[in-house]
C-alpha positions, 0 to 999 in steps of 0.5 A, spaced: 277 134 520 276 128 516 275 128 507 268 129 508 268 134 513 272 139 509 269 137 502 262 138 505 264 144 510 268 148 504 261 148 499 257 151 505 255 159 504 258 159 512 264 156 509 263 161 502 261 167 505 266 167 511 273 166 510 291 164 495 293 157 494 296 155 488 291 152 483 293 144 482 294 142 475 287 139 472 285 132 473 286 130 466 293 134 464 296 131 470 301 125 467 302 119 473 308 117 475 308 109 475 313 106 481 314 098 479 308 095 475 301 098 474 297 092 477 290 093 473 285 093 478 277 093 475 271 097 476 268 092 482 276 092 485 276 100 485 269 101 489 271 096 494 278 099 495 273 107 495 268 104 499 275 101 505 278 109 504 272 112 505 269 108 511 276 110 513 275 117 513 269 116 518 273 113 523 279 118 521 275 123 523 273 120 529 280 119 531 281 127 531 277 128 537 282 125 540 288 131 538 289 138 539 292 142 533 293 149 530 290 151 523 293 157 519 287 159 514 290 165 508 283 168 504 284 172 498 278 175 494 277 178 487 272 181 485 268 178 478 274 182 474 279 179 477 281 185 482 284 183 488 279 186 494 282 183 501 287 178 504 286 175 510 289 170 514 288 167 521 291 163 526 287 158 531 289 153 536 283 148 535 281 143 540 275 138 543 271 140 549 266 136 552 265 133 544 265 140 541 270 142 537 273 149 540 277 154 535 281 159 539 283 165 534 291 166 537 294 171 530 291 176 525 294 176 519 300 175 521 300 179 528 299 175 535 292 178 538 292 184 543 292 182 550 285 185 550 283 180 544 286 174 547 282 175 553 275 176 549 278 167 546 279 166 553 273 169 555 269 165 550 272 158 552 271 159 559 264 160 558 263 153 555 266 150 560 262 153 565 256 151 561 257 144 562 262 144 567 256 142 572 252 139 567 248 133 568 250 126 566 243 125 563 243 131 559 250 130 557 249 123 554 243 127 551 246 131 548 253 127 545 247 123 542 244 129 539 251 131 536 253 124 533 246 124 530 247 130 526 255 129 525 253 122 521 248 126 517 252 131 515 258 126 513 254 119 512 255 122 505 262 119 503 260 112 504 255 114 497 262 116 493 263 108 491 256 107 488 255 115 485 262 114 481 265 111 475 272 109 476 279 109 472 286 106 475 290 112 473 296 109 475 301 108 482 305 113 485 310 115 490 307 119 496 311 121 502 315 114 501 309 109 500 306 108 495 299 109 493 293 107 488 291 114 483 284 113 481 280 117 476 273 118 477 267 121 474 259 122 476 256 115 474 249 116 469 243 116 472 246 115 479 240 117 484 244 120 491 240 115 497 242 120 503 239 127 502 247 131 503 250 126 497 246 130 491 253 135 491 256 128 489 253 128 481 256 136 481 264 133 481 269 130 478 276 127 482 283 124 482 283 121 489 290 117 491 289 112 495 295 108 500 296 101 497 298 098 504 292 102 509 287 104 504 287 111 506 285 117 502 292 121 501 291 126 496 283 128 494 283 134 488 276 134 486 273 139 480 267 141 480 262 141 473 256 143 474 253 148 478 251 148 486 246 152 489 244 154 496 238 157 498 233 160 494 240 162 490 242 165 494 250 163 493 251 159 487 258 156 486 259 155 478 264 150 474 271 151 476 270 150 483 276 145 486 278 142 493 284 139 494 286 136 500 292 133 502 293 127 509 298 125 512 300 119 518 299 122 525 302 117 532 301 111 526 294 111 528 291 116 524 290 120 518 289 127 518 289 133 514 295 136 512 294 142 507 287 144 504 287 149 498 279 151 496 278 155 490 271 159 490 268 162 483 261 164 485 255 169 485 251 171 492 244 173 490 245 172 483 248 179 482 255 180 485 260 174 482 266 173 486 273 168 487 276 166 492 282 162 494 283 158 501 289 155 503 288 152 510 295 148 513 294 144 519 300 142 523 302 141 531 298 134 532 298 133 539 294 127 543 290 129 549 285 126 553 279 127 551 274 122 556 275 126 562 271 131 564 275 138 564 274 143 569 277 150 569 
């Protein structure tokens, strides 16, 4: 999942209510270690190079239909105190089926599954293919449309990030051997958001890497400095909130999510607070198919 899925997935109450990293360093404190000579880039120069990368990460995250992948999600919860009250990790073998996103529990904190629960995953994928093994053409067009349509209304967002920030060129540095654009941005006074999911945007702040060479996100860490409600209140996230995310190059042809860390500081209802931290790896990228029609 591209930028824009995981920045928006990891600030809804599913996200929030269903699932330890280390916290980076905040924005402002982190020095950036220049390679070669800083080319000073103006304000209309950084938009276009965000408004490339982030066009990018829609095709990016298109491109990821196309792979299978395992991602390996570890929880901590602490209660308002500060008390730890629950770890958990979960291990999940992810793939598209007929252009839907399939997650296959394979290990509980640890443990592989019991026969019994593997053949409950089993049996959960066997159902969906069943269901559209024998669907017909017209209903299938239908319905990828339908799935199209929602995907683009949820992440169409990241293409606002150009016009809602004010941007800084921190400086150049070495990521993973190539060398990458480091750009500071902060929410852009009296910007007012065009698509209905960009209203998150005027509620962070962000350092963003970019590769020079390719114009693609490498590194994300946003910081949240406004609070975020859901619902009728009932789940707020509240400043000092981040998301940090890393990519990499997968096949030389795409660019995919590498390692997540998500810190949560919130209030359910406004009655009980809560923190957590989610760290989620991605890893095994394998390219499939994905334009044939499976059958058990």
């Amino acid at each position: 999942m591209g930028t824009a899925a995981i920045l928006f997935l990891s600030l809804t109450p599913s996200f929030v209510l269903g699932r330890e990293g280390n916290r980076p360093t905040d924005i402002e404190a982190t020095p950036v270690r220049t390679s070669g000579p800083t080319l000073a880039l103006n304000n209309d120069q950084i938009r276009d190079l965000i408004r490339q990368a982030s066009e990018h990460d829609l095709v990016n995250e298109r491109r990821q239909r196309d792979y299978t992948y395992v991602k390996q999600e570890r929880t901590s919860r602490r209660n308002g105190k500060g008390e730890l009250e629950s770890v958990e990790s979960r291990t999940y073998d992810v793939m598209f089926l007929y252009g839907e996103p399939v997650e296959r529990l394979i290990a509980r904190n640890g443990q592989r599954l019991s026969d019994n629960e593997a053949a409950k995953e089993e049996e959960k994928i066997q159902k969906l293919m069943n269901k559209r093994k024998n669907e017909l053409e017209a209903d299938r067009q239908t319905r990828m449309r339908t799935q199209e349509k929602d995907w683009l209304e949820e992440r169409e967002f990241v293409l606002e990030i150009a016009e809602a920030f004010d941007f800084r060129l921190a400086g150049i540095e070495s990521m993973d051997g190539q060398e990458a654009y480091v750009i500071d941005a902060e929410p852009r006074l009296g910007y007012r958001p065009r698509r209905k999911q960009a209203n998150i945007l005027l509620k962070f702040r962000f350092r963003v890497w970019i590769d020079k060479a390719e114009r693609q996100w490498v590194r994300f860490d946003a910081h949240f400095i406004d609070t975020l409600s859901f619902g009728w209140f009932v789940v707020r996230l509240h400043p000092g909130s981040y998301v940090s995310l890393k990519q990499t190059r997968i096949n030389d042809e795409v660019w995919l999510p590498r390692h997540v860390n998500v810190k949560i500081e919130a209030r359910v209802a406004l009655l009980k607070n809560f923190k957590e931290d989610i760290d989620v790896a991605y890893s095994d990228y394998k390219k499939v198919r994905v334009h044939t029609r499976i059958l058990p």
